[in-house]
Backbone as numpy.savetxt, mean C-alpha at the origin, in Angstrom:
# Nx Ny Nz CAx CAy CAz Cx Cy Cz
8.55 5.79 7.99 7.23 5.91 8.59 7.12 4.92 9.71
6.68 5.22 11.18 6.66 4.35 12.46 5.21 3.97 11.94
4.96 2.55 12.06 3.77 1.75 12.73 2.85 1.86 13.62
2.02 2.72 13.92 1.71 2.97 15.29 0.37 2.08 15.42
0.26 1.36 16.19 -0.59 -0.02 16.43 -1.43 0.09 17.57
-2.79 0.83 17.22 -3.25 1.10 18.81 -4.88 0.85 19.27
-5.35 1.07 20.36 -6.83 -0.03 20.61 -7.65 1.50 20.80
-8.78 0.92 19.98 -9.48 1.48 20.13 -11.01 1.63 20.76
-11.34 2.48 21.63 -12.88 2.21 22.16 -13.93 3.64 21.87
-15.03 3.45 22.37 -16.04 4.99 21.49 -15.58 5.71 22.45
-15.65 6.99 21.75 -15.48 8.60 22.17 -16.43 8.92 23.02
-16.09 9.57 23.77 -17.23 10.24 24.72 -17.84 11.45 24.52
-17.34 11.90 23.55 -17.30 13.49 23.49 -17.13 13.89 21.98
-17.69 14.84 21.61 -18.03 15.17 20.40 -16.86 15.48 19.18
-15.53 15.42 19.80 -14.42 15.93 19.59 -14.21 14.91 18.65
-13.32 14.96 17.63 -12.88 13.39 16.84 -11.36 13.41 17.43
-11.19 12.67 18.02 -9.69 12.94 18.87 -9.15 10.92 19.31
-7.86 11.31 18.73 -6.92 10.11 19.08 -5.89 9.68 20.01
-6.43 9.23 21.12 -5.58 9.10 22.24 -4.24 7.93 22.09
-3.10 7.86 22.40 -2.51 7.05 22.68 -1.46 6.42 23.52
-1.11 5.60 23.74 -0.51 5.15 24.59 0.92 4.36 24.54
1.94 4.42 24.25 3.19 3.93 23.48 3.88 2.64 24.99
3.31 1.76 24.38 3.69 0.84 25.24 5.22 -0.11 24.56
5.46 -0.41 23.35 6.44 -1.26 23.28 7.10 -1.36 21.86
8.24 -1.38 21.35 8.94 -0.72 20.27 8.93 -1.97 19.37
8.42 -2.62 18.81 8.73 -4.14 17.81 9.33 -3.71 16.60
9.78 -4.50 15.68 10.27 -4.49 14.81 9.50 -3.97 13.56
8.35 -3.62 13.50 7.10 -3.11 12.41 7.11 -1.72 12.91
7.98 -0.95 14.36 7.50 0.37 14.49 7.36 0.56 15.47
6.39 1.56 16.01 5.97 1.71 17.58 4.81 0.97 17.82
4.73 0.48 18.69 3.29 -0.39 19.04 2.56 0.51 20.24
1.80 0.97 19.89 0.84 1.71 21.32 -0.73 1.23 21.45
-0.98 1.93 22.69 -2.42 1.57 22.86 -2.81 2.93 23.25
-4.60 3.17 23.51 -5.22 4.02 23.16 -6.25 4.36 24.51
-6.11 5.17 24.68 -7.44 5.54 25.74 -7.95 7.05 24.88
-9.24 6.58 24.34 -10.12 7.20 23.38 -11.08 8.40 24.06
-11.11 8.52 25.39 -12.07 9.51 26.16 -10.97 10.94 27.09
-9.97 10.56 26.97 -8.84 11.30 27.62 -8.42 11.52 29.12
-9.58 10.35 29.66 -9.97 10.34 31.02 -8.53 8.78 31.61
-7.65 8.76 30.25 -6.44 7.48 30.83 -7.15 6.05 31.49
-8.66 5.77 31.21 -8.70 4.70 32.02 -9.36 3.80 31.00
-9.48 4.04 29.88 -10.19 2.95 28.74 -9.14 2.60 27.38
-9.00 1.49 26.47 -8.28 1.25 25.98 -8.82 0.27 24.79
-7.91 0.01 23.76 -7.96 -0.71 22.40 -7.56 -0.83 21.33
-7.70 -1.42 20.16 -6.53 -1.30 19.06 -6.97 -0.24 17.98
-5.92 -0.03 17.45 -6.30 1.23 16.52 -4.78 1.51 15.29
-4.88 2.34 14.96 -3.60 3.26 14.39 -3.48 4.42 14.12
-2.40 5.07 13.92 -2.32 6.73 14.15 -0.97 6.79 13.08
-1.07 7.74 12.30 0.06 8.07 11.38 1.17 9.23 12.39
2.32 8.97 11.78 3.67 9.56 12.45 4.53 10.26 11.25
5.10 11.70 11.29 5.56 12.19 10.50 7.12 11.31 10.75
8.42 11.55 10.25 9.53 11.18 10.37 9.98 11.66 12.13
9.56 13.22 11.72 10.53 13.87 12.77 9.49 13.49 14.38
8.35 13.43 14.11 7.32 12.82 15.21 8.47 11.47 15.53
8.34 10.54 14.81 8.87 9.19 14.94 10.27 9.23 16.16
10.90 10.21 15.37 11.98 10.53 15.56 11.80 11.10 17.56
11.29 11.90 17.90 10.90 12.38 18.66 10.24 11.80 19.77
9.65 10.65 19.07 9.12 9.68 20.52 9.99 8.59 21.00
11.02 8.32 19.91 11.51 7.10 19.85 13.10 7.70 21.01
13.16 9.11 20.73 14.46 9.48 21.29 14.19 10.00 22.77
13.00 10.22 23.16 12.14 10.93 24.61 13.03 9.72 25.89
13.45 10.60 26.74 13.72 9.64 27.50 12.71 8.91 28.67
11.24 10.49 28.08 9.52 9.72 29.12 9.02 8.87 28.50
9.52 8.27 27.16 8.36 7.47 25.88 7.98 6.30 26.60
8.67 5.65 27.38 7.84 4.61 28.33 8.04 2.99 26.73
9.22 3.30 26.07 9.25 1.75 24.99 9.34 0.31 25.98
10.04 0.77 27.02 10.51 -0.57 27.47 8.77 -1.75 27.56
9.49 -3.15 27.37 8.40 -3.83 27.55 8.26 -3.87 28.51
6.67 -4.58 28.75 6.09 -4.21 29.92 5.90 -3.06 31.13
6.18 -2.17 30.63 6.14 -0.67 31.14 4.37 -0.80 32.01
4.10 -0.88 32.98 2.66 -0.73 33.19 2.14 0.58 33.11
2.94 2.07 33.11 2.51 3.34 32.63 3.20 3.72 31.33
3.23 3.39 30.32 4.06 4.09 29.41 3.31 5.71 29.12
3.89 6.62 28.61 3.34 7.20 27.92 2.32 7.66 27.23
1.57 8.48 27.25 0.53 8.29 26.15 0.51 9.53 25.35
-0.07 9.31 24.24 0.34 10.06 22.91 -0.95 10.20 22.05
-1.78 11.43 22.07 -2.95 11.97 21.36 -2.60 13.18 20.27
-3.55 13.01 19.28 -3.80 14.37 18.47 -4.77 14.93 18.69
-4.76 15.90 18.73 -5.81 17.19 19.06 -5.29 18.48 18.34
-6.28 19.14 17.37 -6.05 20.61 17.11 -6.04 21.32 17.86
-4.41 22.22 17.87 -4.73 23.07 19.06 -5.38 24.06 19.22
-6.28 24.52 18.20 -7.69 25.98 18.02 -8.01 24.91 19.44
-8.63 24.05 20.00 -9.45 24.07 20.83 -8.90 24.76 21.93
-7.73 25.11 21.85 -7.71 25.47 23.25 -7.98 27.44 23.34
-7.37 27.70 21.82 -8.39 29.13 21.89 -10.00 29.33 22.13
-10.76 27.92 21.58 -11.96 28.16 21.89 -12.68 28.62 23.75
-14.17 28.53 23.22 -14.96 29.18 24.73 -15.01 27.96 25.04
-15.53 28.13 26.45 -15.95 27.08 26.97 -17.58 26.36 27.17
-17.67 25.08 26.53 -19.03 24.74 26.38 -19.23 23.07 26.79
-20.45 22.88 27.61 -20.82 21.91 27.84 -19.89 20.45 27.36
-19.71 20.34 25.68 -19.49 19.73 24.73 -18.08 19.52 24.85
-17.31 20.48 25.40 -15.65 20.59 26.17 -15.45 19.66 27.04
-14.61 18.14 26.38 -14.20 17.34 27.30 -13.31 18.14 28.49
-13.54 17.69 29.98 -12.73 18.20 30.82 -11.22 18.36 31.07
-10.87 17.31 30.55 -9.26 17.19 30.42 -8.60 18.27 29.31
-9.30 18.75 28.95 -8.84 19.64 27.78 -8.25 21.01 28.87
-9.03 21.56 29.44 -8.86 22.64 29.93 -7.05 22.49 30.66
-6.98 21.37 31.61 -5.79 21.20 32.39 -4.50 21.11 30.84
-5.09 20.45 29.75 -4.37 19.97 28.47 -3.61 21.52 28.71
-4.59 22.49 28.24 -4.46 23.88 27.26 -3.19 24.19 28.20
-3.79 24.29 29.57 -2.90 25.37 30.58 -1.20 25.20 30.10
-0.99 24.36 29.38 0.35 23.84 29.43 0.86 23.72 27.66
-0.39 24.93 27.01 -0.16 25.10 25.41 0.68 25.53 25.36
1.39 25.59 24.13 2.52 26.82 23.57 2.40 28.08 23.65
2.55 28.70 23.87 2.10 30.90 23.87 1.75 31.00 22.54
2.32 31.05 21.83 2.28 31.83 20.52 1.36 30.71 19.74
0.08 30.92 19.08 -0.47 30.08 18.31 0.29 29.64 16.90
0.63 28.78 16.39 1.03 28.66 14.95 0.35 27.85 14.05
0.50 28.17 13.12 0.08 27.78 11.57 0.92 26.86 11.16
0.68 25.57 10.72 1.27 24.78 10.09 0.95 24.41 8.59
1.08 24.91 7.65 1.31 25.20 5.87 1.73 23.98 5.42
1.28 23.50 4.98 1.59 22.03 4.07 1.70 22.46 2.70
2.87 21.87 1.82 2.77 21.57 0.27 2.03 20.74 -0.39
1.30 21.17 -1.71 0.78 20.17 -2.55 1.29 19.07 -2.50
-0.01 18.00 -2.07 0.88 16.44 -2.24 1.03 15.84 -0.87
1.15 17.01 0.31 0.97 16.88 1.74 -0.28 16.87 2.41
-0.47 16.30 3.58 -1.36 16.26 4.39 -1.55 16.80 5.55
-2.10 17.57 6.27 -1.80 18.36 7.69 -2.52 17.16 8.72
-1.62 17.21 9.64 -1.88 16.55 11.06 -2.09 17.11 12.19
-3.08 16.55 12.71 -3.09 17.67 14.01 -1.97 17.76 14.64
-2.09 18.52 16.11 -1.05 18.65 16.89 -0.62 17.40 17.51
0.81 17.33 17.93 0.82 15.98 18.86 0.77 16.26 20.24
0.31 15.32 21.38 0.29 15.51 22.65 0.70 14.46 23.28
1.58 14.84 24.61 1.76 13.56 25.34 1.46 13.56 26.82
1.09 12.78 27.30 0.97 12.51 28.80 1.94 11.67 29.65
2.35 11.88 30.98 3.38 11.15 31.05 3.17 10.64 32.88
3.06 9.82 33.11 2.61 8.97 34.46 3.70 9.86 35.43
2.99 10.15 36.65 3.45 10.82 37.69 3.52 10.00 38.51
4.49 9.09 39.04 4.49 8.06 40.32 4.18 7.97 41.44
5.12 9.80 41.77 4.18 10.21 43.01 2.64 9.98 43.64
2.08 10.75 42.51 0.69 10.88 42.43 -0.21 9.88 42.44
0.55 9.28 41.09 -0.26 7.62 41.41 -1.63 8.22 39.40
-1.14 9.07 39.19 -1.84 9.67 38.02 -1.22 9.64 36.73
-1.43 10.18 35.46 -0.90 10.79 34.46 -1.20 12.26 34.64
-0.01 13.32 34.28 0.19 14.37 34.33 -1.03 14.53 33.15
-0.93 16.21 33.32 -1.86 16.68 31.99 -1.12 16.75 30.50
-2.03 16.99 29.72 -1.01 16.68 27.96 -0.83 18.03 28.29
0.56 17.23 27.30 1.77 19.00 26.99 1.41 18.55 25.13
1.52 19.48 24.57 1.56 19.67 23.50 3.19 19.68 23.06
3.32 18.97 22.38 4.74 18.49 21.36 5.19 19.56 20.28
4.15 19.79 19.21 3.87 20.65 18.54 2.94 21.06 17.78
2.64 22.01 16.90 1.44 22.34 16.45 0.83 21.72 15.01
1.15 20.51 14.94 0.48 19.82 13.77 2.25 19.01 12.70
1.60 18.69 11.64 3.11 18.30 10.95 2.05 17.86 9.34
3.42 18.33 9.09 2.46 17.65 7.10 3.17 16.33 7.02
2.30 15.02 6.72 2.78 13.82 6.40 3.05 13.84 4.80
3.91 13.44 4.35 4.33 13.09 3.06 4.10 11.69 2.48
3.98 11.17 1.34 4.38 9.65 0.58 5.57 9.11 1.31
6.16 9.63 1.56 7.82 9.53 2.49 7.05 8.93 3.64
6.75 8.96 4.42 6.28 8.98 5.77 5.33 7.48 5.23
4.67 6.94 4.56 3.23 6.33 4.74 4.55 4.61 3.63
5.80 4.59 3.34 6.33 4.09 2.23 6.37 2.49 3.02
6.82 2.29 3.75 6.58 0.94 4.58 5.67 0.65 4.33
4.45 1.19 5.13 2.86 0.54 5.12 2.42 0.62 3.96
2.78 1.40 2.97 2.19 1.09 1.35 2.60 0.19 0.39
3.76 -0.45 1.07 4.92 -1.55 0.57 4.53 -2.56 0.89
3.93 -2.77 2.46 3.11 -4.10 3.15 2.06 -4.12 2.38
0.95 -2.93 2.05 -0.35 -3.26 1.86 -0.45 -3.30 0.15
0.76 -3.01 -0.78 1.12 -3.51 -2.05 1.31 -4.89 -2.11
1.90 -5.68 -1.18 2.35 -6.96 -1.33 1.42 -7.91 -1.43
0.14 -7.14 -0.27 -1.25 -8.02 0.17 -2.26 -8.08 -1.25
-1.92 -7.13 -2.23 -3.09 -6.92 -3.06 -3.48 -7.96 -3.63
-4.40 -8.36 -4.09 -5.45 -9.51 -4.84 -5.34 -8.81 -6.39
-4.16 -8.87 -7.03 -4.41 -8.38 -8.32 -4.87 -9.29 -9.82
-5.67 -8.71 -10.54 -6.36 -9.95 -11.56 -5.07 -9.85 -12.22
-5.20 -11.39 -12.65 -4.40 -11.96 -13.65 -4.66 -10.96 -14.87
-3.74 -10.93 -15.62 -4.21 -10.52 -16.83 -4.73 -11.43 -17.55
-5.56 -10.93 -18.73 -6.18 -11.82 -20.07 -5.27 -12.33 -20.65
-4.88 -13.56 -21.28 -3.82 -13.49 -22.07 -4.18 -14.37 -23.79
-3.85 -14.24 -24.27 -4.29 -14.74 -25.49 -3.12 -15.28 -26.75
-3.69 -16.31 -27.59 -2.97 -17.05 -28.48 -3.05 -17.47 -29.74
-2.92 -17.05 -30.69 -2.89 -17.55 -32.28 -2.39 -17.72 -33.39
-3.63 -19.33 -33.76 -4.64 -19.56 -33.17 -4.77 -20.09 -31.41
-5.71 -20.03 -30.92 -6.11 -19.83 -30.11 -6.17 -21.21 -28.64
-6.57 -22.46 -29.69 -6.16 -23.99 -29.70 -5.28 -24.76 -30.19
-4.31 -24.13 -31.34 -3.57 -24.92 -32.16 -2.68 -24.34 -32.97
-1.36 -25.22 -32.98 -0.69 -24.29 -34.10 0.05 -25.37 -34.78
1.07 -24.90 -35.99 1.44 -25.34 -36.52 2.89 -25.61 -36.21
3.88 -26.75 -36.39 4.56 -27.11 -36.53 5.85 -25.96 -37.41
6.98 -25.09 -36.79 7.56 -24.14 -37.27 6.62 -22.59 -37.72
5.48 -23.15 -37.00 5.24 -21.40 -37.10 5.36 -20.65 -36.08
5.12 -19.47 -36.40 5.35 -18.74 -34.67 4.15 -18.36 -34.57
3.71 -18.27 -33.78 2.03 -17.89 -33.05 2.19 -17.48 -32.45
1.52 -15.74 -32.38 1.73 -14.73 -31.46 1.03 -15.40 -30.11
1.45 -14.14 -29.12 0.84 -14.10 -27.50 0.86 -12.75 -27.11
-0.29 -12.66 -26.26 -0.75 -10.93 -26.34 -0.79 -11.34 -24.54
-0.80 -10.07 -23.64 -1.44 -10.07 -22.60 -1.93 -8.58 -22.28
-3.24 -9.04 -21.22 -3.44 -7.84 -21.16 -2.44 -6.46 -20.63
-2.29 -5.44 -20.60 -1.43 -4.47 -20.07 -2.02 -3.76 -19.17
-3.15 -3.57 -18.75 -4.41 -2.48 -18.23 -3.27 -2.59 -16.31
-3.64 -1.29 -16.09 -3.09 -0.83 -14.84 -4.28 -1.16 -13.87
-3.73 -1.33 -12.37 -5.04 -1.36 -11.59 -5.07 -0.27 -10.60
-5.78 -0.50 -10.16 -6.09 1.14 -8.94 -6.51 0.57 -7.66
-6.41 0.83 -6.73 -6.94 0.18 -5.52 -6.86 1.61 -3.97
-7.85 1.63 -3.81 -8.15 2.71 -2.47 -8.15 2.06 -1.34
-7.04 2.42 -0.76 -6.71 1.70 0.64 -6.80 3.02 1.62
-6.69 2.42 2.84 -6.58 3.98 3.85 -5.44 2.58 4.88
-4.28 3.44 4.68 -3.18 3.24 5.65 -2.62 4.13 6.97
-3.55 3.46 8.07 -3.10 4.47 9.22 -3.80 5.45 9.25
-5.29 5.06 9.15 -6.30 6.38 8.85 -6.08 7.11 7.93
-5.24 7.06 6.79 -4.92 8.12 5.54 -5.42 7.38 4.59
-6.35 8.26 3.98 -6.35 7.40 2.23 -5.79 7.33 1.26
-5.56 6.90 0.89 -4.48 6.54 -0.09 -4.99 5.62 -1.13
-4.29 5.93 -2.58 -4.41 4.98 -4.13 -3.15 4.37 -4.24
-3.57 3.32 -4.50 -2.00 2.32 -4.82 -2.17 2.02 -6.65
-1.52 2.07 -6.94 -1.14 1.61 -8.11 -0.41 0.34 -8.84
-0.89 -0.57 -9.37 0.22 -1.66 -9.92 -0.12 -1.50 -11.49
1.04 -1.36 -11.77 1.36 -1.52 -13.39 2.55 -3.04 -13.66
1.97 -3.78 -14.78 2.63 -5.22 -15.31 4.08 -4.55 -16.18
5.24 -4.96 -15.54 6.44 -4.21 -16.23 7.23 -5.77 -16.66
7.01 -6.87 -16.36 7.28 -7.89 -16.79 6.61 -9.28 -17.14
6.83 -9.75 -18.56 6.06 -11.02 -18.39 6.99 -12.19 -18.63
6.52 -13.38 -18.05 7.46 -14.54 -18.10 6.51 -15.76 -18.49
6.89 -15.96 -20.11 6.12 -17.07 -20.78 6.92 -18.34 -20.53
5.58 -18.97 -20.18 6.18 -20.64 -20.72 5.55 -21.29 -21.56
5.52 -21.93 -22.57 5.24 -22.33 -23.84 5.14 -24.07 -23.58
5.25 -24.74 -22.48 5.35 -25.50 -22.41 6.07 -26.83 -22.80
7.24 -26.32 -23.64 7.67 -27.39 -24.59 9.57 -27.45 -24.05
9.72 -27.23 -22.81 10.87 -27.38 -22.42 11.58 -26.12 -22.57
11.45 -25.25 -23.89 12.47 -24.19 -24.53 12.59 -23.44 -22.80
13.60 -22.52 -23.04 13.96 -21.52 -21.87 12.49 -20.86 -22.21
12.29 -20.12 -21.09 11.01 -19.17 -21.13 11.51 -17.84 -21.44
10.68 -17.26 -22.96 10.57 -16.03 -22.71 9.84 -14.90 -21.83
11.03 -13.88 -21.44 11.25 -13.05 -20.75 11.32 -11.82 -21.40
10.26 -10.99 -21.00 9.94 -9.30 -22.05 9.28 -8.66 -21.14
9.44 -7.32 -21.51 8.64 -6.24 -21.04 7.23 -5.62 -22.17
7.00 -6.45 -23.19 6.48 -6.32 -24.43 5.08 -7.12 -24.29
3.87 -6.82 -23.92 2.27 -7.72 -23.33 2.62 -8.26 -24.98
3.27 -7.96 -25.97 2.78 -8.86 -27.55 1.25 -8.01 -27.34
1.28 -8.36 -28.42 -0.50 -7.89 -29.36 -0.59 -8.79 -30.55
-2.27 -9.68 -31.05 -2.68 -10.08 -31.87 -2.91 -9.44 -33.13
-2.07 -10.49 -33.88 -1.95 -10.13 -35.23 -3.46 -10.21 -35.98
-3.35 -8.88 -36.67 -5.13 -8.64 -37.22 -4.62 -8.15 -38.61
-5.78 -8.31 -40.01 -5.94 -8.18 -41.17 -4.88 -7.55 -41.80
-4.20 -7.42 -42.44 -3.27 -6.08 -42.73 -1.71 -6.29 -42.32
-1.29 -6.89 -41.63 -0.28 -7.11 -40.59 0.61 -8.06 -40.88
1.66 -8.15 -41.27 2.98 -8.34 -42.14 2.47 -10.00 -41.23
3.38 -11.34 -41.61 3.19 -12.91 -41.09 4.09 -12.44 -39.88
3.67 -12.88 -38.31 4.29 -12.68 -37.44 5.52 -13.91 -37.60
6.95 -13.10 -37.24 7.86 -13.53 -37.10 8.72 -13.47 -35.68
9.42 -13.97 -35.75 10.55 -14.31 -34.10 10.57 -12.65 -33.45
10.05 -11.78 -34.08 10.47 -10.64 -33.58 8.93 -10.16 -32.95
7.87 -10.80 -32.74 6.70 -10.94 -32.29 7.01 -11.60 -30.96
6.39 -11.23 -30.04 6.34 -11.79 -28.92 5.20 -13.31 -29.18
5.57 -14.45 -28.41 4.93 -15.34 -29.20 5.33 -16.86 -29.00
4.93 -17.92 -29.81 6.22 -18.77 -29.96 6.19 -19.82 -31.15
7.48 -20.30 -31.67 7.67 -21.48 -32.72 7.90 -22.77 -32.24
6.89 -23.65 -31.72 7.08 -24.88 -31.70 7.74 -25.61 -32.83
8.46 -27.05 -32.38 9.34 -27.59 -33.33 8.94 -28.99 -33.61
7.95 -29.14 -32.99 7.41 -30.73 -32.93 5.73 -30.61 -32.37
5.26 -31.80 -32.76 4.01 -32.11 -32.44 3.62 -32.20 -30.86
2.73 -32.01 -30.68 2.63 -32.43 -29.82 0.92 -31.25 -28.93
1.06 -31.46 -27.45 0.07 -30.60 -27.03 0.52 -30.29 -25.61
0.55 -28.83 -25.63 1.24 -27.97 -24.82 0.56 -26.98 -23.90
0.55 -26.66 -22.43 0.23 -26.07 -21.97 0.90 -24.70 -21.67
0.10 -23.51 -22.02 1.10 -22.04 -21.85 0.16 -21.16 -20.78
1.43 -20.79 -20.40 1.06 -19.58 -19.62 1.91 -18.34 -19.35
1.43 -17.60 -18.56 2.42 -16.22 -18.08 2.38 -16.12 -16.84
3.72 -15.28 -16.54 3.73 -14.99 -15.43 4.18 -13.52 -15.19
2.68 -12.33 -14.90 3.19 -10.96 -14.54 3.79 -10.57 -13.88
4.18 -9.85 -13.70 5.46 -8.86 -12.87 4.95 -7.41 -12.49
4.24 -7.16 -11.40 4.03 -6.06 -11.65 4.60 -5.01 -10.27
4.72 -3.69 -10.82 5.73 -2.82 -9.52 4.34 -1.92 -9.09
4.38 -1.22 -8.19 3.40 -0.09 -7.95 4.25 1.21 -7.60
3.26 2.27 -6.86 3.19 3.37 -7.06 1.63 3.95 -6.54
1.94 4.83 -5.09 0.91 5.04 -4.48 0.97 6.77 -4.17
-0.64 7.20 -4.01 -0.37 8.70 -3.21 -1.36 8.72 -1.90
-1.26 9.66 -1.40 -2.39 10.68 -0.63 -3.96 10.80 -1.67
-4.50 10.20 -1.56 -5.66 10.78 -1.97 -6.24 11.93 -1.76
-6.37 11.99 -3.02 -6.82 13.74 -3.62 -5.53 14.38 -4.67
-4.20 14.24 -4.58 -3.27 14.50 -4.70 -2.43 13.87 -5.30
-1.82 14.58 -6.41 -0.99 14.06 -7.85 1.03 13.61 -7.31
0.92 13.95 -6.03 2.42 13.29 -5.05 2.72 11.96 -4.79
3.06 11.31 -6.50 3.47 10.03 -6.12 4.30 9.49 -6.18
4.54 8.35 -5.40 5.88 7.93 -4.64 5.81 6.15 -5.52
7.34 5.58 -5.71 7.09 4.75 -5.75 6.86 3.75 -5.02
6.61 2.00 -4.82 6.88 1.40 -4.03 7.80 0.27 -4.05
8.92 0.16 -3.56 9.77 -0.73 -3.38 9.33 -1.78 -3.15
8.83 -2.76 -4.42 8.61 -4.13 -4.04 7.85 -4.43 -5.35
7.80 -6.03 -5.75 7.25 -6.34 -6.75 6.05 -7.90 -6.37
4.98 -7.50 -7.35 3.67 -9.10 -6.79 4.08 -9.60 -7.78
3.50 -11.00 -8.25 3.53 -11.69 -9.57 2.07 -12.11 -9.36
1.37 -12.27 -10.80 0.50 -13.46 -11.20 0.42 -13.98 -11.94
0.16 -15.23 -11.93 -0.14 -16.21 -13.15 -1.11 -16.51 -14.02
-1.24 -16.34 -15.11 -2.57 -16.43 -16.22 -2.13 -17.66 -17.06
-3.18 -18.56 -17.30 -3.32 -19.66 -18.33 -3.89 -19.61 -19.71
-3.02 -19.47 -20.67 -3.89 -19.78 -21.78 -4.30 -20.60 -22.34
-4.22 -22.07 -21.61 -5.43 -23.37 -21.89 -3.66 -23.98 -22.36
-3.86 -25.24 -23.32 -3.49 -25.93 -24.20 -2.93 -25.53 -25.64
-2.60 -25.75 -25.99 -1.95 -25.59 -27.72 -1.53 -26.93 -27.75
-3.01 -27.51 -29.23 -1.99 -28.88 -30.10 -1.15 -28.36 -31.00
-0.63 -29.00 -31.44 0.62 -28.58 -32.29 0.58 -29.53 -33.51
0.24 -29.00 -34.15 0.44 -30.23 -35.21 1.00 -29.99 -36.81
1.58 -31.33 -37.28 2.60 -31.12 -38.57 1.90 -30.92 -39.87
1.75 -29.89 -40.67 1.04 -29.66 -41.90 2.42 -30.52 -43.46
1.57 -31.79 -44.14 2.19 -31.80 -45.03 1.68 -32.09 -46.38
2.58 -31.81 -47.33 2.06 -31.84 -48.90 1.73 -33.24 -49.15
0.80 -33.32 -49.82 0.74 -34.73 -50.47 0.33 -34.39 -51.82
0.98 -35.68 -52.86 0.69 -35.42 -54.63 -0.46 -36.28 -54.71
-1.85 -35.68 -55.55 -2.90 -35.91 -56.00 -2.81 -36.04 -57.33
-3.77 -37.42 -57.88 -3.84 -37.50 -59.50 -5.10 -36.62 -59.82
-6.04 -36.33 -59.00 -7.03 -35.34 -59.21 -7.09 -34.01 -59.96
-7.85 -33.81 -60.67 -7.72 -32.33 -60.90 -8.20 -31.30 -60.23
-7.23 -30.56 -59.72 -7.84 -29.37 -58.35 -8.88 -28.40 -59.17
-9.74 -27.78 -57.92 -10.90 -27.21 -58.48 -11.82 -27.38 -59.22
């Protein structure tokens, strides 16, 4: 999926239409700018989604205008091409008409699969030197379906950025344990959801916790599981080493915590097409302190009870 990085200013015209301008190739993608009225003389930042074979297509043009500092590069809009079957009305930006003259003949239909998104058509304009102008838009082609494929970069960046809650994590007991016992540790497991729109697309990201990394505070190596543990309740055999958890060996007072691991997994909103994402966040949760202390027998001359 290309980056497309572009400025944006208000529309003039009733149309919802994305002008752009492909000024310089960086390492995040294509970087362009935008003239939002189609009239080539206004500009600002913005973004615009790119199918593969789009990407592919601007990046290989020998008019794309990448070089830096290009003072005419290229420029690069979407527009449905029905407008150019339509009548003509007041509300008809002017540049459209010179656009059409230079449509495709044959109108086409572009059919997207479940899970896909339809894009308008692409258009480009391309600086005439002679003239001292930009030529009129030629139409590229008649729309493109973006996929999870296409959006996997920018959902990988904007996975990395997420603010995800710590999980809950829990211990017992809760303040204290005993000397050779094991005292479970639970964390929460709950998935999160987050609605982002990447590149004007909306999109759900997903993070699910697939690893936790305890420290128990007492020097031992840290356990390492894919297992949140769960608190032992009424009924429930004495938790042993096979409990997620831990057996202190000495007195003392200990600080524990975790550390999540979690992967995601994003789509197209509206749509059950999901992709994973290559990359993992961590967070850290505290479960306070644990004293630790030694329980022992002592002989009484008393009579118990």
């Amino acid at each position: 999926m290309t980056l497309a990085r572009v400025t944006r200013t208000s529309v003039t015209t009733s149309l919802a239409l994305v002008l752009l301008v492909l000024i310089a190739q960086t390492s995040q993608g294509l970087e362009v700018d935008t003239d939002a009225g189609g009239d080539n003389n206004s500009g600002g930042n913005a973004h615009i989604a790119l199918t593969a074979d789009e990407s592919e297509l601007i990046r290989s043009s020998s008019e794309s205008g990448l070089a830096d500092g290009d003072a005419h590069p290229t420029k690069y809009q979407r527009m449905d091409a029905a407008f150019c079957r339509g009548t003509e009305s007041p509300m008809r930006a002017k540049w459209i008409g010179g656009a059409c003259e230079h449509n495709m003949n044959a109108m086409q239909t572009v059919t997207c699969e479940p899970g896909e998104l339809r894009l308008d058509a692409l258009w480009s304009s391309v600086w005439n030197e002679g003239a001292g102008v930009y030529n009129d838009w030629v139409q590229q082609n008649w729309g493109s379906c973006l996929t999870t494929r296409d959006l996997t970069e920018e959902a990988r960046h904007a996975f990395e950025l997420l603010t995800i809650p710590a999980p809950t994590v829990s211990m017992q007991p809760p303040t204290w344990s005993l000397v050779n016992l094991h005292s479970p540790a639970a964390a929460d497991s709950t998935p999160h959801t987050f609605e982002v729109v990447l590149l004007d697309i909306p999109v759900v990201l997903e993070a699910v916790a697939t690893r936790y990394t305890w420290d128990f505070g007492d020097g031992t190596p840290p356990l390492v599981t894919d297992d949140p543990g769960r608190p032992w309740q009424d009924g429930d055999p004495l938790p042993d080493e096979s409990w997620v958890g831990h057996t202190w060996t000495s007195r003392g007072t200990f600080p524990v915590s975790v550390t999540t691991t979690w992967t995601g997994r994003f789509a197209i909103t509206g749509t059950d097409a999901w992709q994973d994402i290559d990359a993992e966040v961590t967070t850290t949760s505290s479960a306070g302190t644990i004293e630790v202390v030694e329980a022992r027998s002592q002989l009484v001359t008393d009579t118990l009870g």
